[in-house]
PDB file of N, CA, C and O in Angstrom:
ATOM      1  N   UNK A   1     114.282 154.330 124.024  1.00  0.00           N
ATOM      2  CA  UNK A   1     113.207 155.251 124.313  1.00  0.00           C
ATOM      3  C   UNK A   1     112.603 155.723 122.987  1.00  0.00           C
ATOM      4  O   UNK A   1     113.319 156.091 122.056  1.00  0.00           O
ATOM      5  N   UNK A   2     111.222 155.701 122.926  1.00  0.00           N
ATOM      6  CA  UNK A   2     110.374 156.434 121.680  1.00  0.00           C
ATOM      7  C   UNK A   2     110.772 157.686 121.307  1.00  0.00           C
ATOM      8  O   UNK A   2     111.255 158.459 122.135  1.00  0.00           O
ATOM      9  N   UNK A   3     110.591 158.044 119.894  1.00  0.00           N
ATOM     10  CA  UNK A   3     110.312 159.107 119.752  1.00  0.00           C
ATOM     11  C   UNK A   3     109.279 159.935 120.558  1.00  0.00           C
ATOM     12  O   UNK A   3     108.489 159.297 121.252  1.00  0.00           O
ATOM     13  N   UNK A   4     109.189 161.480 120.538  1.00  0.00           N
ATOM     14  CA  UNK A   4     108.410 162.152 121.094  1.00  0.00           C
ATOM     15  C   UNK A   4     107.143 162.201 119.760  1.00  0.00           C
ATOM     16  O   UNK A   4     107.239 161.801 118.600  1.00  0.00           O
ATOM     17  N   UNK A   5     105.990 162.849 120.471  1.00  0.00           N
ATOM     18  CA  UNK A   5     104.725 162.810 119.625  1.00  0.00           C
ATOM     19  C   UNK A   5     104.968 163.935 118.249  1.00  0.00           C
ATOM     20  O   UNK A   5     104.422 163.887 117.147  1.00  0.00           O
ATOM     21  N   UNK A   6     106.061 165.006 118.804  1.00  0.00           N
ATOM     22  CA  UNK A   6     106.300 166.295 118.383  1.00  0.00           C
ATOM     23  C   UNK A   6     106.981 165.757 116.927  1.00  0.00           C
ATOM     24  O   UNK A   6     106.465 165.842 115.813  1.00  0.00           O
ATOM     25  N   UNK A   7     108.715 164.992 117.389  1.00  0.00           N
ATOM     26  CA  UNK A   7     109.244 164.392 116.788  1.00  0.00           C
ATOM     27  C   UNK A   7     108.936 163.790 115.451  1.00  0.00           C
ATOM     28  O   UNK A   7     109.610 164.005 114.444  1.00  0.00           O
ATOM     29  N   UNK A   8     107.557 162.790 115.518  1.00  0.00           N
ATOM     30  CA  UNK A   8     106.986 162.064 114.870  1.00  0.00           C
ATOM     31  C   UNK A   8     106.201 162.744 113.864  1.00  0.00           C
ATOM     32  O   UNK A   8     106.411 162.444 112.689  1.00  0.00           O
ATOM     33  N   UNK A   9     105.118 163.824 114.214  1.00  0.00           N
ATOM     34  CA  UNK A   9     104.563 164.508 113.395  1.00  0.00           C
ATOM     35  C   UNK A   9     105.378 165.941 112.638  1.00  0.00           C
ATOM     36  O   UNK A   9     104.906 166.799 111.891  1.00  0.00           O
ATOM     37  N   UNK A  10     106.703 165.779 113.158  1.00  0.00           N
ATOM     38  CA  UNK A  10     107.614 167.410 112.281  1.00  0.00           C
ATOM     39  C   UNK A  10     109.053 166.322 112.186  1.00  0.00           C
ATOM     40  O   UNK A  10     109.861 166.413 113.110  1.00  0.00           O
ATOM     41  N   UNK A  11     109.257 165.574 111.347  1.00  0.00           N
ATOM     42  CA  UNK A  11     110.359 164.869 111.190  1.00  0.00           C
ATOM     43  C   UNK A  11     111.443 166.101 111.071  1.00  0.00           C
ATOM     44  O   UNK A  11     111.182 167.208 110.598  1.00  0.00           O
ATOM     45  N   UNK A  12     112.689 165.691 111.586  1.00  0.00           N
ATOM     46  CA  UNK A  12     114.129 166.199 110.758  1.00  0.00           C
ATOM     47  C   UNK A  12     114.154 166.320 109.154  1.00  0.00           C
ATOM     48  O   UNK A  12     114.608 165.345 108.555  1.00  0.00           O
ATOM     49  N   UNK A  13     113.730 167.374 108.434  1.00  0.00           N
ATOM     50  CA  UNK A  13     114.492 167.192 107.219  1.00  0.00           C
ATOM     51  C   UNK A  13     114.120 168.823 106.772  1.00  0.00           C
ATOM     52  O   UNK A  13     113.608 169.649 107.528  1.00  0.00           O
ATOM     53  N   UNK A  14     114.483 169.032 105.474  1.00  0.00           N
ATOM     54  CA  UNK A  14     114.953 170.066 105.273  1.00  0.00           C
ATOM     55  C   UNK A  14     113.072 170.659 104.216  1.00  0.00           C
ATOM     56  O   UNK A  14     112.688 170.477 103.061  1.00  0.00           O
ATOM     57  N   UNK A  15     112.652 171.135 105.042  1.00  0.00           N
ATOM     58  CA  UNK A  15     111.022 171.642 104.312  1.00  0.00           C
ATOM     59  C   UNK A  15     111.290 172.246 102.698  1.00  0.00           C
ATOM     60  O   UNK A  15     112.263 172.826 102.216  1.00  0.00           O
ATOM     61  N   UNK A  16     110.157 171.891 102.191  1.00  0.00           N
ATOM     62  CA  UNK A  16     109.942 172.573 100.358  1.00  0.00           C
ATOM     63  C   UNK A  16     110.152 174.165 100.863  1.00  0.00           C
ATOM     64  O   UNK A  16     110.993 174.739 100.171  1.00  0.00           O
ATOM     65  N   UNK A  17     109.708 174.797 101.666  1.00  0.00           N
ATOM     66  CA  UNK A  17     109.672 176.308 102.142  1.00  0.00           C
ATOM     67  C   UNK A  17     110.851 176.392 102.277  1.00  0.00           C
ATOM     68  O   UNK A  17     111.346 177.184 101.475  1.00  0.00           O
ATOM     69  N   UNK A  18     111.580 175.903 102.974  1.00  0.00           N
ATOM     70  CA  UNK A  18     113.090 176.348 103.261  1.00  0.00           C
ATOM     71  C   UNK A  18     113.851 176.729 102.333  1.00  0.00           C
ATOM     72  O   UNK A  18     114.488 177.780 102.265  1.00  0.00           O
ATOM     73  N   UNK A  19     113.783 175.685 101.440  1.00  0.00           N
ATOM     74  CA  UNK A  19     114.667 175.130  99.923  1.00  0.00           C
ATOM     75  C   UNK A  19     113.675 176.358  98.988  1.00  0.00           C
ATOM     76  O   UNK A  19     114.535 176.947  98.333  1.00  0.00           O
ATOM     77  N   UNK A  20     112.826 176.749  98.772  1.00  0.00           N
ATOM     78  CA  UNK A  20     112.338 177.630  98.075  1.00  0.00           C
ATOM     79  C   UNK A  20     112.499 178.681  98.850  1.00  0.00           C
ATOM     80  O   UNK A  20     111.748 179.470  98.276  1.00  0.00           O
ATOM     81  N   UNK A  21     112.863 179.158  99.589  1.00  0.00           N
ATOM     82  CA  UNK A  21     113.445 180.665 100.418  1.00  0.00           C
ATOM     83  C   UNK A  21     114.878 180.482 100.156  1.00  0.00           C
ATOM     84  O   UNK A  21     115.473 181.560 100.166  1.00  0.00           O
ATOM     85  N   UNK A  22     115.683 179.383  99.907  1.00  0.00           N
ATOM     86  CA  UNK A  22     117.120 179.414  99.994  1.00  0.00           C
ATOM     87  C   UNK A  22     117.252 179.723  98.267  1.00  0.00           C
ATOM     88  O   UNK A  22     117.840 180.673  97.750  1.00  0.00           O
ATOM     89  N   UNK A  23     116.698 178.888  97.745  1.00  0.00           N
ATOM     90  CA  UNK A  23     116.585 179.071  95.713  1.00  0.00           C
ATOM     91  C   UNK A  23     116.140 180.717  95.799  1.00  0.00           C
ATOM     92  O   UNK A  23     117.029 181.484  95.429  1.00  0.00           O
ATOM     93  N   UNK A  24     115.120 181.219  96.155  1.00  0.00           N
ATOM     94  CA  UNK A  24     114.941 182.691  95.550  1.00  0.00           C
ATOM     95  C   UNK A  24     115.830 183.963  96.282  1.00  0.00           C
ATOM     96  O   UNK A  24     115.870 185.127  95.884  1.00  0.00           O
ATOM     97  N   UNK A  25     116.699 183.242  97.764  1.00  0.00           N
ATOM     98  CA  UNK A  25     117.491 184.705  98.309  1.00  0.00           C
ATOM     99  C   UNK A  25     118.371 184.333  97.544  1.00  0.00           C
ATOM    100  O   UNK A  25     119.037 185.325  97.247  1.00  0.00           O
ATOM    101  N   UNK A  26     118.846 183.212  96.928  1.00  0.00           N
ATOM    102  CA  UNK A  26     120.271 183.098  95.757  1.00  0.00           C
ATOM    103  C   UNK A  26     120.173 183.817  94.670  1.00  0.00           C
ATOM    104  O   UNK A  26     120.903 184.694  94.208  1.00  0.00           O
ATOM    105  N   UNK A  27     118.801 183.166  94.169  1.00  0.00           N
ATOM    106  CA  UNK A  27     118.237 184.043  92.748  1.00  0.00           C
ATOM    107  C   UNK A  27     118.466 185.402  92.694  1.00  0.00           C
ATOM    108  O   UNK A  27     118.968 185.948  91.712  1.00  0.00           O
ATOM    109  N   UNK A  28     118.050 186.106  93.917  1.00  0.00           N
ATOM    110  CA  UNK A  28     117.541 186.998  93.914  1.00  0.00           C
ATOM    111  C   UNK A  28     118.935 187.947  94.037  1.00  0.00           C
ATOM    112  O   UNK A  28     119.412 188.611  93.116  1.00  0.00           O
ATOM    113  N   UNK A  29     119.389 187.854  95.219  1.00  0.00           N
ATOM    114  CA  UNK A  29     120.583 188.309  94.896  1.00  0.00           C
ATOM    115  C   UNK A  29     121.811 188.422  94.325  1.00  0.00           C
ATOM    116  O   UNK A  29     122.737 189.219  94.476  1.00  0.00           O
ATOM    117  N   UNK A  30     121.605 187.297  93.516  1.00  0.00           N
ATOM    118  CA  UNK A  30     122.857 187.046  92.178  1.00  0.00           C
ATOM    119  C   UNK A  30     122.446 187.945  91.150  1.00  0.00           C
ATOM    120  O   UNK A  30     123.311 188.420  90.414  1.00  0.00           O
ATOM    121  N   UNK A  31     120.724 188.373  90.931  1.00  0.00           N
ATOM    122  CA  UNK A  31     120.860 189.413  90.008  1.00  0.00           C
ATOM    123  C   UNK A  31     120.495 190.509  90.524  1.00  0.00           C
ATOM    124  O   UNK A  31     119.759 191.341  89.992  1.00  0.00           O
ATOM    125  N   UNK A  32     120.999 190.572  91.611  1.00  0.00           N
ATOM    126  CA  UNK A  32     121.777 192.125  92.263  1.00  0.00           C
ATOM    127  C   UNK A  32     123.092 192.219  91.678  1.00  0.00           C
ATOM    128  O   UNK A  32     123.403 193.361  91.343  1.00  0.00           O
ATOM    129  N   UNK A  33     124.035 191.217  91.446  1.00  0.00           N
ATOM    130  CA  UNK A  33     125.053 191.299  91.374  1.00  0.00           C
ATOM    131  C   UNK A  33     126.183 191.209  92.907  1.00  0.00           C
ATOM    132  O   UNK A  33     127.364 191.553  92.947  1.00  0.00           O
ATOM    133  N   UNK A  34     125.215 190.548  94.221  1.00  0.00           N
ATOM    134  CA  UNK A  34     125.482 190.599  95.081  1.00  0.00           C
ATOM    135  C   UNK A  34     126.690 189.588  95.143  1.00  0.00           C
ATOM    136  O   UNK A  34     126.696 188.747  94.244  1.00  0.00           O
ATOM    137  N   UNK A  35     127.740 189.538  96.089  1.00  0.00           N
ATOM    138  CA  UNK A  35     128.011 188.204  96.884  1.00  0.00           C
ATOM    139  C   UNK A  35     127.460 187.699  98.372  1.00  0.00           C
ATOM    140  O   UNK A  35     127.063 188.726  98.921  1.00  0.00           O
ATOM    141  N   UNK A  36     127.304 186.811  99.071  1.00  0.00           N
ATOM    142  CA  UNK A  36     127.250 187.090 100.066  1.00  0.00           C
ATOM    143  C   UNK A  36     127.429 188.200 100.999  1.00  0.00           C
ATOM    144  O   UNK A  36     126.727 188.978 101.644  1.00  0.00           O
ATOM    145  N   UNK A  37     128.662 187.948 100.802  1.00  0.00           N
ATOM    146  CA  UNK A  37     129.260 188.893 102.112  1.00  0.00           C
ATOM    147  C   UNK A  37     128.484 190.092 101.847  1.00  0.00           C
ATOM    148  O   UNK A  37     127.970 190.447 102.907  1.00  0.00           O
ATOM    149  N   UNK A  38     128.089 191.095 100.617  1.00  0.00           N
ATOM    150  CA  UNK A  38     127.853 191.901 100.255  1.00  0.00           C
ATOM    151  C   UNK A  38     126.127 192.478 100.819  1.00  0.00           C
ATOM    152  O   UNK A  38     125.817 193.624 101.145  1.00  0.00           O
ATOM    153  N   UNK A  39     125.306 191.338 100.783  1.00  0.00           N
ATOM    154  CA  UNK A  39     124.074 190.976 101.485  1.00  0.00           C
ATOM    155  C   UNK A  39     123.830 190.992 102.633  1.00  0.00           C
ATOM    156  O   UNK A  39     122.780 191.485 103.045  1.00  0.00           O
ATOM    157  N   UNK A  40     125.042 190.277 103.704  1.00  0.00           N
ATOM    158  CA  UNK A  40     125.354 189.692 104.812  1.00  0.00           C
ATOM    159  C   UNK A  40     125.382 191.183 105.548  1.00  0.00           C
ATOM    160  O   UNK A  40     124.946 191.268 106.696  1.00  0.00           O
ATOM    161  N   UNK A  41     125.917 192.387 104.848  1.00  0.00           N
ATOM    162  CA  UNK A  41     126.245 193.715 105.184  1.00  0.00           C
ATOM    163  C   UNK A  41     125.494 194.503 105.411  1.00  0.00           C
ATOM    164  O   UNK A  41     125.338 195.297 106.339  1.00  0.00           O
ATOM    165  N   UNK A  42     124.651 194.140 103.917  1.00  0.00           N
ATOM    166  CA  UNK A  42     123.563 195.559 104.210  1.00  0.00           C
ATOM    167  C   UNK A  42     122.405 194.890 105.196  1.00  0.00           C
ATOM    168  O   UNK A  42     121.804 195.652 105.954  1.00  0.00           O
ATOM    169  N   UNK A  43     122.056 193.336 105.194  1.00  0.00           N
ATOM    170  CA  UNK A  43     120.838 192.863 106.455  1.00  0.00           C
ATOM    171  C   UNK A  43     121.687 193.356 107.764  1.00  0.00           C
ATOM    172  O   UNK A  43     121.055 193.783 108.730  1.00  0.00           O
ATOM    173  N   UNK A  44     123.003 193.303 107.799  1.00  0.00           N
ATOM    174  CA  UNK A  44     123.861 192.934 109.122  1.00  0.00           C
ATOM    175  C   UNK A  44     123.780 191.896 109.869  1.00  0.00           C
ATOM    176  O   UNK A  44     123.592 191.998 111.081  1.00  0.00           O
ATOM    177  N   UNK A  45     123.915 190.715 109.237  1.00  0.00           N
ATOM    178  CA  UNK A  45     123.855 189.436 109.172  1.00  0.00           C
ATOM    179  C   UNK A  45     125.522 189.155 108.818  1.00  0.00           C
ATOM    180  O   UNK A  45     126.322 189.668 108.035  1.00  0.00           O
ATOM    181  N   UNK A  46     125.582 188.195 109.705  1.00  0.00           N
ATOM    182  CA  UNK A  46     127.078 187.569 109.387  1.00  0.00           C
ATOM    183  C   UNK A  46     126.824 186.879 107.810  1.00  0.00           C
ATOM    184  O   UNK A  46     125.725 186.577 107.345  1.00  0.00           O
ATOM    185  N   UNK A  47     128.133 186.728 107.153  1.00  0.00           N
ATOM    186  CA  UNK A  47     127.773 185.796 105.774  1.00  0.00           C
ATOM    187  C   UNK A  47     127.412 184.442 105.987  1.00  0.00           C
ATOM    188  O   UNK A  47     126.651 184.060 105.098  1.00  0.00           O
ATOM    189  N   UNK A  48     127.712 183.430 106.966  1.00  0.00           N
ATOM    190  CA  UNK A  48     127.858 182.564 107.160  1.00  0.00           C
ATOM    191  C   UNK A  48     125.741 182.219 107.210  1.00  0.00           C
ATOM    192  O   UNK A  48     125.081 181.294 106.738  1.00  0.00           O
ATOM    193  N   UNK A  49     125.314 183.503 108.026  1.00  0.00           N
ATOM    194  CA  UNK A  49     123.690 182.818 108.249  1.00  0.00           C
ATOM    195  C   UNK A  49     122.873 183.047 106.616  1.00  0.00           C
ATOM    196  O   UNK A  49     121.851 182.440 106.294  1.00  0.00           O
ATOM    197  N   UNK A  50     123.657 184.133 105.666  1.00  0.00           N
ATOM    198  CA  UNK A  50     123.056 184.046 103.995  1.00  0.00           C
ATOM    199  C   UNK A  50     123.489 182.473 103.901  1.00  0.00           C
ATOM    200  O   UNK A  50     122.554 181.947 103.298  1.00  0.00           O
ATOM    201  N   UNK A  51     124.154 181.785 104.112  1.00  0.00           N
ATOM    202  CA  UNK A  51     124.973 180.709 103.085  1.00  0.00           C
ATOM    203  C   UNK A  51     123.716 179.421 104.203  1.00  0.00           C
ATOM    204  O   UNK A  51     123.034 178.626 103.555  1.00  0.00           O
ATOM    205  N   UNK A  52     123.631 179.420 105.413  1.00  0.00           N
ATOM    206  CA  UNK A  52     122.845 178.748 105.983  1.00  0.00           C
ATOM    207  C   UNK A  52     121.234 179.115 105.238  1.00  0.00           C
ATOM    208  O   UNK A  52     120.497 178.139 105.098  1.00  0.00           O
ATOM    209  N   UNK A  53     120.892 179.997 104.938  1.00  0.00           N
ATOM    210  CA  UNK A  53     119.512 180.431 104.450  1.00  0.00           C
ATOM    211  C   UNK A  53     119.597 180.048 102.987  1.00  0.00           C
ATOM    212  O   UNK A  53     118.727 179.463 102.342  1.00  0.00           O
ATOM    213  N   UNK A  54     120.847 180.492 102.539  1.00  0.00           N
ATOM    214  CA  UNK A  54     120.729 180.240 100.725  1.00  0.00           C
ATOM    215  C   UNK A  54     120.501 178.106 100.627  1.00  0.00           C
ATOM    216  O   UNK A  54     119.609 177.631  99.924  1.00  0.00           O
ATOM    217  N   UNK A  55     121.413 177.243 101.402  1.00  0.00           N
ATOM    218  CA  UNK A  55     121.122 176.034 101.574  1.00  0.00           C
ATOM    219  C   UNK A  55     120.127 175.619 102.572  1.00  0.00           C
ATOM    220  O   UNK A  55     120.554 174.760 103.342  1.00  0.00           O
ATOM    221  N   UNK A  56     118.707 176.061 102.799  1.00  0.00           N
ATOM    222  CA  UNK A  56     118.570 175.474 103.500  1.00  0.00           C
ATOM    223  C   UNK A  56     118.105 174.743 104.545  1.00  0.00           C
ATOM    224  O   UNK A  56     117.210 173.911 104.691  1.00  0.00           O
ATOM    225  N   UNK A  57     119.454 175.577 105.684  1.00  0.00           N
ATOM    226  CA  UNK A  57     119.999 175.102 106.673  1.00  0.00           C
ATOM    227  C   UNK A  57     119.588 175.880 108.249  1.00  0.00           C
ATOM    228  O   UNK A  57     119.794 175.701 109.450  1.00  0.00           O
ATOM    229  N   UNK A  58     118.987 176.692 107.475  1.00  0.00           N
ATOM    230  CA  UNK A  58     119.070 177.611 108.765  1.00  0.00           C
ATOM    231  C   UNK A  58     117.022 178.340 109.166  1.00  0.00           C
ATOM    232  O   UNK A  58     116.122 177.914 108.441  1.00  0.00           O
ATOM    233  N   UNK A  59     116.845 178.873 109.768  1.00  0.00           N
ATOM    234  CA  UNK A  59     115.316 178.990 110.371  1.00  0.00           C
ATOM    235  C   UNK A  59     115.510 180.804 110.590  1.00  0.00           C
ATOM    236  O   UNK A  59     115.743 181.332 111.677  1.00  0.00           O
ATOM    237  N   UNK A  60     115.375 181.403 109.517  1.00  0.00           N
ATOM    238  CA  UNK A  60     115.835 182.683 110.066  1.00  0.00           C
ATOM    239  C   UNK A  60     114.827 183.423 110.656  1.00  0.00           C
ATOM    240  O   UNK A  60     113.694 183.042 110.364  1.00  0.00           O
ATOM    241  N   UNK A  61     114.934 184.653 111.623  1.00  0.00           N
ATOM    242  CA  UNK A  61     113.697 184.955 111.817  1.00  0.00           C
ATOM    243  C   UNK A  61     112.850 186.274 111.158  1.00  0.00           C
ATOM    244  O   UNK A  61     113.253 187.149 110.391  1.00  0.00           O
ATOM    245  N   UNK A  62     111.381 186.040 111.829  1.00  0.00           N
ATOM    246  CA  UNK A  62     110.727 187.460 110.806  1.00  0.00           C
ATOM    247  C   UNK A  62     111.170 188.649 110.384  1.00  0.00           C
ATOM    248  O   UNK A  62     110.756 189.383 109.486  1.00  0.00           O
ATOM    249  N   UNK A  63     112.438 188.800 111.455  1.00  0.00           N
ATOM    250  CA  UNK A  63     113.000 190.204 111.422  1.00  0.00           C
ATOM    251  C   UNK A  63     114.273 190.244 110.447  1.00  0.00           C
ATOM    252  O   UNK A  63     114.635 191.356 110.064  1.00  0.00           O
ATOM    253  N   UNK A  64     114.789 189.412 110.132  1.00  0.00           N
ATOM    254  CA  UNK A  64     115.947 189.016 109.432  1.00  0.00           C
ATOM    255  C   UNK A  64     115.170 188.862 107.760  1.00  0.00           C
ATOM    256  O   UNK A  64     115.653 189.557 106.867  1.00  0.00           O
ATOM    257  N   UNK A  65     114.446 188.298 107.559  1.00  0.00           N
ATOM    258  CA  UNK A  65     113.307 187.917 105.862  1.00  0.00           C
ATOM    259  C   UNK A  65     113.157 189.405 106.232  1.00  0.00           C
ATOM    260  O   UNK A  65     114.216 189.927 105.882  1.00  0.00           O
ATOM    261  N   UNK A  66     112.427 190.249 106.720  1.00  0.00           N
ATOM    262  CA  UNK A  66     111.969 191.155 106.280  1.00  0.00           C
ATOM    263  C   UNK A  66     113.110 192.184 106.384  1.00  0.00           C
ATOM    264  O   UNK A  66     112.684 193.326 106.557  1.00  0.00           O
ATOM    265  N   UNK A  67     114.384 192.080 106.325  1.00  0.00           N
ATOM    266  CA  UNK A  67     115.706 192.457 106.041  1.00  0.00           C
ATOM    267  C   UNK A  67     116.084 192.488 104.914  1.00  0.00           C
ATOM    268  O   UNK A  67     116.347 193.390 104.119  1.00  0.00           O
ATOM    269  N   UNK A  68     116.101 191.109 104.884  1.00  0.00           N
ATOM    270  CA  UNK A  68     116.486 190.624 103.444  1.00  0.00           C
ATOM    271  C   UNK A  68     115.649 191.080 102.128  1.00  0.00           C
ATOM    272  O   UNK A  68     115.959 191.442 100.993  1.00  0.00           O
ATOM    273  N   UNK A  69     114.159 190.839 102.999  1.00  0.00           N
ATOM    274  CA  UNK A  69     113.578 191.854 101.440  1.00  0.00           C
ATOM    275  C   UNK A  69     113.024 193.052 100.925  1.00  0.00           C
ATOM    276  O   UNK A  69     112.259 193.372 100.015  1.00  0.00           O
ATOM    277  N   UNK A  70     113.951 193.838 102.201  1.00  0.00           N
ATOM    278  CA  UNK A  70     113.508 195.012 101.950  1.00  0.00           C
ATOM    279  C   UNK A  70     115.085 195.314 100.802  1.00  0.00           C
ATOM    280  O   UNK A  70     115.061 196.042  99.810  1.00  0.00           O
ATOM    281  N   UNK A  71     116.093 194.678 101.208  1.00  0.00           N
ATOM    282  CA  UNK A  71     117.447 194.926 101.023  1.00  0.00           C
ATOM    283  C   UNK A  71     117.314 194.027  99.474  1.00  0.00           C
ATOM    284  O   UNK A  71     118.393 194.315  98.956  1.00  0.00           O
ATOM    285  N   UNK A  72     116.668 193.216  98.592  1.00  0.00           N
ATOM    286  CA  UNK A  72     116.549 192.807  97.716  1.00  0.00           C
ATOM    287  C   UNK A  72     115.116 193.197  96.927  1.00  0.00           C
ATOM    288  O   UNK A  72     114.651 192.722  95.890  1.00  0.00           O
ATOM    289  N   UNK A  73     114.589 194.256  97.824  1.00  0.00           N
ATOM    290  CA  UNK A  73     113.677 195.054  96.651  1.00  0.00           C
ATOM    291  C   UNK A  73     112.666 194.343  96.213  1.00  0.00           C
ATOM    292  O   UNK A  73     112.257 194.546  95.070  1.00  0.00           O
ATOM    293  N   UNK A  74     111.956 193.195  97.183  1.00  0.00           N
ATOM    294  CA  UNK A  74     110.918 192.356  96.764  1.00  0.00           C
ATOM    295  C   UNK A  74     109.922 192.325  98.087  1.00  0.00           C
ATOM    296  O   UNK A  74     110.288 192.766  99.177  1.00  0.00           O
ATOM    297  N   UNK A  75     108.739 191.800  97.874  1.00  0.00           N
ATOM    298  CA  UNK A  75     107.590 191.619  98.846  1.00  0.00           C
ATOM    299  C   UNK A  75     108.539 190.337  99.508  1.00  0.00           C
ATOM    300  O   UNK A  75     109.479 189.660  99.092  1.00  0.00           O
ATOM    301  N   UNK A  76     107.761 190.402 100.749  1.00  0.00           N
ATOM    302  CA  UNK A  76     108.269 189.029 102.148  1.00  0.00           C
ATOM    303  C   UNK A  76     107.814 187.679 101.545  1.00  0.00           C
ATOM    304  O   UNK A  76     108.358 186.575 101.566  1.00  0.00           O
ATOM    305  N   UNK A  77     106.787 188.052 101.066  1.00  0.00           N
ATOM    306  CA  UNK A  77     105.984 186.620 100.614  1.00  0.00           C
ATOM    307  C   UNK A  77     106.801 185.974  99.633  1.00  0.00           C
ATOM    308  O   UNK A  77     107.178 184.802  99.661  1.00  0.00           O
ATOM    309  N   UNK A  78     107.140 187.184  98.416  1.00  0.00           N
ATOM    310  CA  UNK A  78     108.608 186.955  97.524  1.00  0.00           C
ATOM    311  C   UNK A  78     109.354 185.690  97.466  1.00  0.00           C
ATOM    312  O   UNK A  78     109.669 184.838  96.636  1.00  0.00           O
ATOM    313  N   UNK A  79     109.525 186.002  98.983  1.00  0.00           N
ATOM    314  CA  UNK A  79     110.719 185.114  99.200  1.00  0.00           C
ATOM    315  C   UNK A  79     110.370 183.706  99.514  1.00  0.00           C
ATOM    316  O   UNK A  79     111.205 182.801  99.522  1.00  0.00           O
ATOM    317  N   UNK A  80     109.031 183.541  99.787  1.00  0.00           N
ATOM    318  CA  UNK A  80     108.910 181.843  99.549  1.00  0.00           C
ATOM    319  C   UNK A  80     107.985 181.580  98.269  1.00  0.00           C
ATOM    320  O   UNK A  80     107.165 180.690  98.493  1.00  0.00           O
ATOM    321  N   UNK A  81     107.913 182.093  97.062  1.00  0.00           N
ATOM    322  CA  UNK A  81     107.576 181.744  96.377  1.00  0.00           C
ATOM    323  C   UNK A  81     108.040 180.339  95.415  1.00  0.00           C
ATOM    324  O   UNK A  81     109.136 180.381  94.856  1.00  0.00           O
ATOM    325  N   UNK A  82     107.261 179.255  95.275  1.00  0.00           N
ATOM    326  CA  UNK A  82     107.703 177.864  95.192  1.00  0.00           C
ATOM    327  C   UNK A  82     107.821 177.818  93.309  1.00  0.00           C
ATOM    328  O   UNK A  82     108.471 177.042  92.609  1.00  0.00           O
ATOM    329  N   UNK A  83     106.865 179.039  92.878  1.00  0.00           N
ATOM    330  CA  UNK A  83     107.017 178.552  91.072  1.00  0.00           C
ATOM    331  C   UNK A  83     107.906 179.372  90.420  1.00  0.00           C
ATOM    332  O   UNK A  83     108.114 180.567  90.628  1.00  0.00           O
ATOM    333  N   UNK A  84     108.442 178.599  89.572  1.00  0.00           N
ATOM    334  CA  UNK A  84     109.334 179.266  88.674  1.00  0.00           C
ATOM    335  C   UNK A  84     108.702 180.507  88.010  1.00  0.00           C
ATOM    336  O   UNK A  84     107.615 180.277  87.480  1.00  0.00           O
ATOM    337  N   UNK A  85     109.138 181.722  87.933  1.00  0.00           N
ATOM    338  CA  UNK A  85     108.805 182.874  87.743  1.00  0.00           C
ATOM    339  C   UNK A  85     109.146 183.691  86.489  1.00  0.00           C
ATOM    340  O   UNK A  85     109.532 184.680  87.112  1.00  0.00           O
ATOM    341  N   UNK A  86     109.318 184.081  85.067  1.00  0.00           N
ATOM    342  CA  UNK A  86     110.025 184.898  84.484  1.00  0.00           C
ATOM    343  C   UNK A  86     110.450 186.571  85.465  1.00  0.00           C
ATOM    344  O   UNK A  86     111.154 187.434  84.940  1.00  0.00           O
TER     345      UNK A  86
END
């Protein structure tokens, strides 16, 4: 059986957005001095969905990013920023 039309035009793989939201909640909270778990606490997020978001892996939603960056002290947009930044 074919792929679906959906399938075909949004392949399986892991988006530049994703991977640049997973690079800057790492960034970002390593110079918090955070660990996971420590992050995972104040969003109230299990650690396991930071470690899916820091790789990735995971599709978090609007309400969870705007958790995360209120709790890392940056704009929403912040967090998918794709260029290297000083």
């Amino acid at each position: 059986m074919g792929r679906s039309g959906f399938d075909q035009r949004f392949p399986a793989r892991t988006s530049q957005i994703a991977k640049a939201l997973g690079r800057n909640v790492r960034r970002l909270r390593k110079a918090k001095g955070w660990t996971q778990d420590e992050l995972a606490a104040k969003v109230r997020i299990e650690q396991t969905a930071v470690s899916l978001i820091e790789n990735a892996r995971s599709n978090p939603t609007l309400q969870t990013l705007e958790a995360i960056a209120a709790c890392l002290e940056v704009r929403l947009v912040d967090l998918f920023e794709t260029r290297v930044t000083k």
